[in-house]
Every structure is written in structure tokens, then in C-alpha cells.
Backbone as a chain_set.jsonl record, in Angstrom:
{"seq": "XXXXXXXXXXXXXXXXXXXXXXXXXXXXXXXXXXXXXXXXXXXXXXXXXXXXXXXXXXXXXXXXXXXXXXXXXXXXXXXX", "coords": {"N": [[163.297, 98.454, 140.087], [165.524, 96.597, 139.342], [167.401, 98.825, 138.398], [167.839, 99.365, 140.994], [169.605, 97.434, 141.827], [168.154, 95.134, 142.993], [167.889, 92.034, 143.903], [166.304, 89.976, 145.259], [163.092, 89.468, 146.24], [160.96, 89.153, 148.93], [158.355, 87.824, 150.122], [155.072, 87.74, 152.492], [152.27, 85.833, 153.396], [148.704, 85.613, 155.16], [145.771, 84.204, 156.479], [145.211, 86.089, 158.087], [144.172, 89.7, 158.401], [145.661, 91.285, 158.526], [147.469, 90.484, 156.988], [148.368, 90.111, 154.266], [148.597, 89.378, 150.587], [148.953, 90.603, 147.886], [147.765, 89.724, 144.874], [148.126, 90.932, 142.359], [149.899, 92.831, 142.644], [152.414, 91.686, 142.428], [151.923, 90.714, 139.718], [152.789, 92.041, 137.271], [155.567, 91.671, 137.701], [155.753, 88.886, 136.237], [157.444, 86.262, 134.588], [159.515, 87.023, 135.245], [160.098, 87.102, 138.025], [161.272, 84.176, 139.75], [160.136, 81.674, 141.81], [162.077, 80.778, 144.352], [162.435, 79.474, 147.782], [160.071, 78.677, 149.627], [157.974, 78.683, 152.534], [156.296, 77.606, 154.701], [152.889, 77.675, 157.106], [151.477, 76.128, 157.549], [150.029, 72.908, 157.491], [147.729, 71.648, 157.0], [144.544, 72.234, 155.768], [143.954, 75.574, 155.082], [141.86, 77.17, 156.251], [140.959, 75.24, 158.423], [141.76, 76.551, 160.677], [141.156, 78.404, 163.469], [141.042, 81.722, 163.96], [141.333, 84.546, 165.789], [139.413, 87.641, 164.734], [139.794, 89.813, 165.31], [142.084, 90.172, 166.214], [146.046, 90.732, 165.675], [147.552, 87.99, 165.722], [149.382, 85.206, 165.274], [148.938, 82.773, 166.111], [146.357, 80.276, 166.366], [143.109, 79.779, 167.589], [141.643, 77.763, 167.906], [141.736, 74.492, 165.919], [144.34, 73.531, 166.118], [146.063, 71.68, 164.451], [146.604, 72.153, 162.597], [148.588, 74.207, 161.783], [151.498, 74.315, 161.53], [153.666, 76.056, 162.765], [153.434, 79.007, 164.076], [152.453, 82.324, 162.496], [153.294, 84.05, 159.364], [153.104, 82.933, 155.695], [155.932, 82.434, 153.8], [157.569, 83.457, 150.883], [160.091, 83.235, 148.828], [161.516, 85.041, 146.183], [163.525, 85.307, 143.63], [164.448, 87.865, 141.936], [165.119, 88.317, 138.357]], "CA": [[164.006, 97.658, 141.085], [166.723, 96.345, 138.668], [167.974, 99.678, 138.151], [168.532, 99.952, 142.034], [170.123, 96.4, 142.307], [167.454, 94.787, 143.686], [167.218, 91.012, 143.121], [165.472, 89.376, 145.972], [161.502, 89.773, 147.052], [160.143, 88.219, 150.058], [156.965, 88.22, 150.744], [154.063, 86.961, 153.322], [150.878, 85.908, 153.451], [148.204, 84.613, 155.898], [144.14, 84.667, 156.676], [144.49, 87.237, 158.921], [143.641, 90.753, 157.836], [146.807, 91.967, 158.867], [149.171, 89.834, 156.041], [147.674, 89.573, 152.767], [149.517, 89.524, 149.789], [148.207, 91.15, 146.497], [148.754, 88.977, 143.514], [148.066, 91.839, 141.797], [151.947, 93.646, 142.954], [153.266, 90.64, 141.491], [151.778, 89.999, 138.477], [153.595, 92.845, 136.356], [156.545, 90.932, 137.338], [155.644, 88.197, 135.404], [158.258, 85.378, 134.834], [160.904, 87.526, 135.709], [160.029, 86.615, 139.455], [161.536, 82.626, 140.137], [160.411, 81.135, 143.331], [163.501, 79.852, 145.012], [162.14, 78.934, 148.715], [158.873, 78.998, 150.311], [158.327, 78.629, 154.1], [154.164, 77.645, 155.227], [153.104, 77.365, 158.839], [150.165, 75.369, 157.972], [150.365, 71.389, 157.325], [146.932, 71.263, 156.398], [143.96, 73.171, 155.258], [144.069, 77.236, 156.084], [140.343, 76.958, 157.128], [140.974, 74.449, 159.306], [142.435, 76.956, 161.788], [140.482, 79.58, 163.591], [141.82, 82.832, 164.105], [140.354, 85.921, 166.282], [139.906, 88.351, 163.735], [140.28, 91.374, 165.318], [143.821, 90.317, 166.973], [146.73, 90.299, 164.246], [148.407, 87.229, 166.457], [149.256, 84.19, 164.258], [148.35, 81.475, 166.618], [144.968, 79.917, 166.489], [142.241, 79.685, 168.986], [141.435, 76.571, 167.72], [142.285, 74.073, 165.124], [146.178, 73.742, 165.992], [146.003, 70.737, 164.207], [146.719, 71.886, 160.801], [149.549, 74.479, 161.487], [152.857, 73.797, 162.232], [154.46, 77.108, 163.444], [152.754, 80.473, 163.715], [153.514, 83.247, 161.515], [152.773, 84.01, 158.134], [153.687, 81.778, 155.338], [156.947, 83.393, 153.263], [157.874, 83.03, 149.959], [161.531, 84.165, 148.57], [161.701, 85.063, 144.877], [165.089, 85.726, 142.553], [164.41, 88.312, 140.439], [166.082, 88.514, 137.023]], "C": [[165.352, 97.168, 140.546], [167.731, 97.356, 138.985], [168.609, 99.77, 139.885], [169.408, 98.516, 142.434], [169.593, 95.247, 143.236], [167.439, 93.361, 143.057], [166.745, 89.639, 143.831], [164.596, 89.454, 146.579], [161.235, 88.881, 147.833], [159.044, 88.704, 150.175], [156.324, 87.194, 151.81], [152.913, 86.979, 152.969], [150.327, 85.192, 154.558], [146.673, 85.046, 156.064], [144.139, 85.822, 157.351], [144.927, 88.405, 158.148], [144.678, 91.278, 157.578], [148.185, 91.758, 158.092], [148.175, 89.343, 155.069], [148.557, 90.005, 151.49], [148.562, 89.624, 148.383], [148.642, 90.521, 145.399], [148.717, 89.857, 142.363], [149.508, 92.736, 141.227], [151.885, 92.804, 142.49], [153.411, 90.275, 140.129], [152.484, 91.129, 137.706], [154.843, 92.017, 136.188], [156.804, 89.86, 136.261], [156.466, 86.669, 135.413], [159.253, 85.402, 135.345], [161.083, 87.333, 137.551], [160.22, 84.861, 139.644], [161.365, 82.604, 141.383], [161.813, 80.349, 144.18], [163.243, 79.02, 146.355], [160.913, 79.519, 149.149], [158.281, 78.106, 151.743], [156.786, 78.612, 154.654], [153.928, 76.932, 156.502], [151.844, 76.524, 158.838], [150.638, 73.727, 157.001], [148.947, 70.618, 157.205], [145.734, 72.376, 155.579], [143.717, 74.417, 155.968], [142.588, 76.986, 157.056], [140.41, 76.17, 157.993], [141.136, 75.272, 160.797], [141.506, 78.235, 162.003], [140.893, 80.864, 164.289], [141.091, 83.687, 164.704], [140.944, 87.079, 165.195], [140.118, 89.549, 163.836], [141.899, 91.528, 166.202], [144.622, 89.447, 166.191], [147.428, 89.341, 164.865], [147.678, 86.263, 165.195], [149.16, 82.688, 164.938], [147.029, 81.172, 166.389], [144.358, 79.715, 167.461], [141.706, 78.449, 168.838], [141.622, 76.013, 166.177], [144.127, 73.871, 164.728], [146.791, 72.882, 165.396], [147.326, 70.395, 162.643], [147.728, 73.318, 160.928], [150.683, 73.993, 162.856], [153.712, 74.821, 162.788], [153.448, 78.325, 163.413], [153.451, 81.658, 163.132], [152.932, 83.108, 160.177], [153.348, 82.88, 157.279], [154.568, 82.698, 154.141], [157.686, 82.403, 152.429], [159.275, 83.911, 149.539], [161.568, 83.841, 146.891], [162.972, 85.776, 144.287], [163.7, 86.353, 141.757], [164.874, 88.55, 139.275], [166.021, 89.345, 136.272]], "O": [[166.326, 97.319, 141.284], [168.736, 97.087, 139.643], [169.748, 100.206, 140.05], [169.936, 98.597, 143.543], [170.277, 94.581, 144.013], [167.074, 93.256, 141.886], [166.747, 88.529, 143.298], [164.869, 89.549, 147.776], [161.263, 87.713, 147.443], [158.77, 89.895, 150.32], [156.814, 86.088, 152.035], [152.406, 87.896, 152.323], [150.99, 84.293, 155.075], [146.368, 86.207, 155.789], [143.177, 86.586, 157.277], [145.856, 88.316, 157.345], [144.836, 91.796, 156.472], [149.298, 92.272, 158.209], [147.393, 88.395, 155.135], [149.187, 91.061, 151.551], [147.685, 88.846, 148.006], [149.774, 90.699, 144.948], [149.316, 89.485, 141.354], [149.952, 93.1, 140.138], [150.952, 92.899, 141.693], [154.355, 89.792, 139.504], [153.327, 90.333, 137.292], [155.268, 91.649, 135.093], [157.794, 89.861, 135.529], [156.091, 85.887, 136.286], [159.923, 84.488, 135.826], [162.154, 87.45, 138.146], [159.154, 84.247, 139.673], [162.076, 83.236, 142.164], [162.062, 79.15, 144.311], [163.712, 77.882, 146.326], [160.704, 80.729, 149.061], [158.254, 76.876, 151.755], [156.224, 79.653, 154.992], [154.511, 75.93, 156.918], [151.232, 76.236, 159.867], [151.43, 73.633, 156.062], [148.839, 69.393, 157.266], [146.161, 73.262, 154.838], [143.364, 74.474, 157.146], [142.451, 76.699, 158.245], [139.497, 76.484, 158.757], [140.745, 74.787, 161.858], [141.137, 78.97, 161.087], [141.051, 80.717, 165.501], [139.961, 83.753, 164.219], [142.09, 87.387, 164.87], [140.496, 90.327, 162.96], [142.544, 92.493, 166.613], [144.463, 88.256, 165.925], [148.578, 89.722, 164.644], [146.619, 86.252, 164.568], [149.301, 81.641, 164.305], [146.428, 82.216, 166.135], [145.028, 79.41, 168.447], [141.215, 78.006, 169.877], [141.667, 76.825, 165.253], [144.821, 73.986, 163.718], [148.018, 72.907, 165.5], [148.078, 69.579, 162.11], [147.702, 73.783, 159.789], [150.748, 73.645, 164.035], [154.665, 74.341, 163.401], [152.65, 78.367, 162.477], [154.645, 81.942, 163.22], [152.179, 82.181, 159.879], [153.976, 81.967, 157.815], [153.963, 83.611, 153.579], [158.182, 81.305, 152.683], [159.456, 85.075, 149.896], [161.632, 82.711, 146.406], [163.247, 86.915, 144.664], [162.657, 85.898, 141.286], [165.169, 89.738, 139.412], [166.801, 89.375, 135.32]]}, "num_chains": 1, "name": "protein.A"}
């Protein structure tokens, strides 16, 4: 990624099936990944919110309590 001039990753994550984020990809990075901003649609606990799990929509069917926007939750990392 260096080599192509690459030096900002975004990513998402969220319960549903459809946005999961592998901490796995990341971890090679190591330190060389700095968080700079991170962006979460929930304002309390994920479980709190109940999701239909076979439809990738990021609203809840109940528990609207505990997020604050729908949508995944997106993290922006500098890479160095």
C-alpha cells in the first residue's frame, strides 16, 4: 500500500452480517495504522438494538434507544 501511495484506511463495522470488520486484515498493520477519527451510530450498548438478520438495513426494529444514526460505525486510520 505504501508503495502505491496509499495513506488513509477507512473502515466499517456493525452487528449485522453484512459489515464486519476482520481484526485480523488489520493486525499485520500493526502500529503503523494511527486512528485519527472514529464515527459510531450507537450511544449505548450494540445488543441493546435489535436488528432483522436477514435484511442488511441499519435501522433497528427495536431498541432505538441506544443508536444515534443508522449505518455502520467508521473508523479513519493514517497510515505511516
Amino acid at each position: 500500500l505504501r508503495g502505491a501511495g496509499v495513506r488513509w484506511l477507512v473502515t466499517h463495522d456493525h452487528v449485522l452480517f453484512s459489515s464486519h470488520l476482520d481484526p485480523d486484515v488489520l493486525a499485520p498493520f500493526g502500529e503503523r495504522l494511527v486512528l485519527r477519527a472514529e464515527f459510531d451510530p450507537f450511544r449505548g450498548p450494540r445488543d441493546a438494538a435489535l436488528f432483522d438478520a436477514q435484511d442488511a438495513y441499519y435501522v433497528p426494529m427495536a431498541g432505538f434507544g441506544v443508536v444515534e444514526r443508522p449505518g455502520p460505525s467508521v473508523r479513519i486510520y493514517e497510515l505511516r
